[in-house]
PAVO-472566 format. One record per residue (C-alpha): x, y, z; chain; residue number from 0. Coordinates in steps of 0.1 Angstrom, whole numbers, plus 5000, padded with zeros to 4 digits. Last residue first. Example, Ala and Ser with C-alpha at 12.3 -4.5 7.8 and 13.67 -1.06 7.14 Angstrom:
BEGIN
(site (5137,4989,5071),"A",1)
(site (5123,4955,5078),"A",0)
This chain:
BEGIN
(site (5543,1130,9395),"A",126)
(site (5561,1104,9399),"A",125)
(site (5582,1096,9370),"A",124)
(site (5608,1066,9383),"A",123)
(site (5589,1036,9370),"A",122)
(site (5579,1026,9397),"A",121)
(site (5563,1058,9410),"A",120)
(site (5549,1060,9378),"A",119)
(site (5530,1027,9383),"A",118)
(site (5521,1032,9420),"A",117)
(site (5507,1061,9416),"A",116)
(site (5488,1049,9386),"A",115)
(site (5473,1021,9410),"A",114)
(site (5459,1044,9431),"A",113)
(site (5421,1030,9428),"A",112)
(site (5420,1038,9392),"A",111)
(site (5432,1074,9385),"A",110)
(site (5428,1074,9351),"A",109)
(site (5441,1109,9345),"A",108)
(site (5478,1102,9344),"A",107)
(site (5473,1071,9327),"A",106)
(site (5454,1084,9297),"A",105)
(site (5481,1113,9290),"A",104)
(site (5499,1095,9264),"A",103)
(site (5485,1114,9229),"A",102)
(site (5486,1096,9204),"A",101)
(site (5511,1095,9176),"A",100)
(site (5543,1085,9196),"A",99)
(site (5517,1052,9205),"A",98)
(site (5518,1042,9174),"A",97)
(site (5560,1041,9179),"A",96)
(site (5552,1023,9210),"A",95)
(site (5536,0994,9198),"A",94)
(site (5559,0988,9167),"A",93)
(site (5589,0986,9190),"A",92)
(site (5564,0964,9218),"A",91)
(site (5561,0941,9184),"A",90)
(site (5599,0935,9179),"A",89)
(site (5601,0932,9214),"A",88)
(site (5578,0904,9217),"A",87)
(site (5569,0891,9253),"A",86)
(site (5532,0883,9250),"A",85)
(site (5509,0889,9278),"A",84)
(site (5495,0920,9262),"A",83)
(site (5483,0953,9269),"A",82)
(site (5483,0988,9248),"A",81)
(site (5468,1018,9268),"A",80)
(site (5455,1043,9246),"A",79)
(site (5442,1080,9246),"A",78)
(site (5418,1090,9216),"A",77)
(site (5442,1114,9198),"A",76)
(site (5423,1106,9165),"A",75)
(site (5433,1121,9133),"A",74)
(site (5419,1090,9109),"A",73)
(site (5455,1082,9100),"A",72)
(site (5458,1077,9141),"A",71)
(site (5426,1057,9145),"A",70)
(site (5443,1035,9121),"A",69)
(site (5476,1032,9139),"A",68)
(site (5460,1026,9174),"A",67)
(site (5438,0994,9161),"A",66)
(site (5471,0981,9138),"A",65)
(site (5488,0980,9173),"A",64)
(site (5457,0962,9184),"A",63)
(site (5457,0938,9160),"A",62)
(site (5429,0940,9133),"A",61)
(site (5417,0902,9130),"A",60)
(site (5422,0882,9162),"A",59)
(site (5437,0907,9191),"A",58)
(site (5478,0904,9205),"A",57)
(site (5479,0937,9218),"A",56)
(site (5447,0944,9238),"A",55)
(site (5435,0970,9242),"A",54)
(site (5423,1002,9266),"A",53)
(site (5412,1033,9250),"A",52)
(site (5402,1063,9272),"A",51)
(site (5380,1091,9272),"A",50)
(site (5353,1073,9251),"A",49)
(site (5341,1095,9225),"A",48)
(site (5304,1100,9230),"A",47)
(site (5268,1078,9220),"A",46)
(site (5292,1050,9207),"A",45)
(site (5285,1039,9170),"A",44)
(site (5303,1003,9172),"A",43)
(site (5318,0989,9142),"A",42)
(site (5359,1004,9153),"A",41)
(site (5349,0986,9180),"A",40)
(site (5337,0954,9165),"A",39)
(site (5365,0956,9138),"A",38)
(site (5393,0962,9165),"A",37)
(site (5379,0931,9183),"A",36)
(site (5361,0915,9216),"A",35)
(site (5346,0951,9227),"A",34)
(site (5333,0962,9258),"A",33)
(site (5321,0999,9270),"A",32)
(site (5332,1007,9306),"A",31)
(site (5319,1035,9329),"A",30)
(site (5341,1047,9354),"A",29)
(site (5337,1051,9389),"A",28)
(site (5367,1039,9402),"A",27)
(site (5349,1002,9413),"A",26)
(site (5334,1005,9378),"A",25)
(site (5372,1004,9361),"A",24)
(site (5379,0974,9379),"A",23)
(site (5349,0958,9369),"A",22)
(site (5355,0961,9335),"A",21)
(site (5389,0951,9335),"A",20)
(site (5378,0921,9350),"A",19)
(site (5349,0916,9327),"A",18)
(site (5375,0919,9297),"A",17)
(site (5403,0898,9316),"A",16)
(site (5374,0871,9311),"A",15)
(site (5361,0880,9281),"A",14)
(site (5392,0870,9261),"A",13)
(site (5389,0889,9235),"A",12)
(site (5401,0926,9245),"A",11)
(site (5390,0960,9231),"A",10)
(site (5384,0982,9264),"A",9)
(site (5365,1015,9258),"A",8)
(site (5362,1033,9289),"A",7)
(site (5338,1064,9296),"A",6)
(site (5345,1091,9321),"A",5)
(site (5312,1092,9344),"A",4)
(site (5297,1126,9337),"A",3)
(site (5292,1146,9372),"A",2)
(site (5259,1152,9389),"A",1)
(site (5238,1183,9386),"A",0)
């Protein structure tokens, strides 16, 4: 009996950090599921809960932020991991207190190629 691939949604529009992401995650063994918008996700009848959310910050329409509250008045503790190439504190604020209502686990289990290791290490909470 083989193993269920952990599933991936990544909300980003532009496709090329999307297929990147994408790839990355496959090289780990992960399946992912692409989406260019909140809407489009939020749209999309999956067959299962993905395990893990990753989006973008800065999306057209439904921002990501906005993405991570709504699941959150729905009850959702669907993992997230918020990204963005935009440096704008008051935003990252906002960010992270949506994120208080998820749960923050997703990085510890998505071992991607060691690259958490690296990230917690960092950041001074190895585990």
């Amino acid at each position: 009996m083989s193993q269920r691939q952990p599933v991936v949604a990544i909300v980003e529009d532009n496709v090329s950090i999307q297929r990147a992401l994408a790839r990355l995650l496959s090289t780990a063994g992960w399946q992912a599921r692409t989406f260019t918008s909140a809407e489009a996700f939020l749209h999309t009848r999956l067959q299962a809960v993905p395990d893990c959310l990753i989006l973008d910050l800065w999306l057209p329409g439904m921002t990501g932020v906005e993405l991570v509250e709504h699941l959150a008045t729905k009850g959702s503790l669907l993992p997230a991991i918020i990204v963005t190439a935009r440096d704008e504190p008051q935003m990252h604020m906002r960010a992270l207190q949506a994120m208080v209502h998820t749960e923050t686990r997703c990085i510890n289990q998505c071992r991607v190629s060691g690259w958490s290791e690296s990230f917690w290490t960092a950041y001074g909470q190895a585990e």
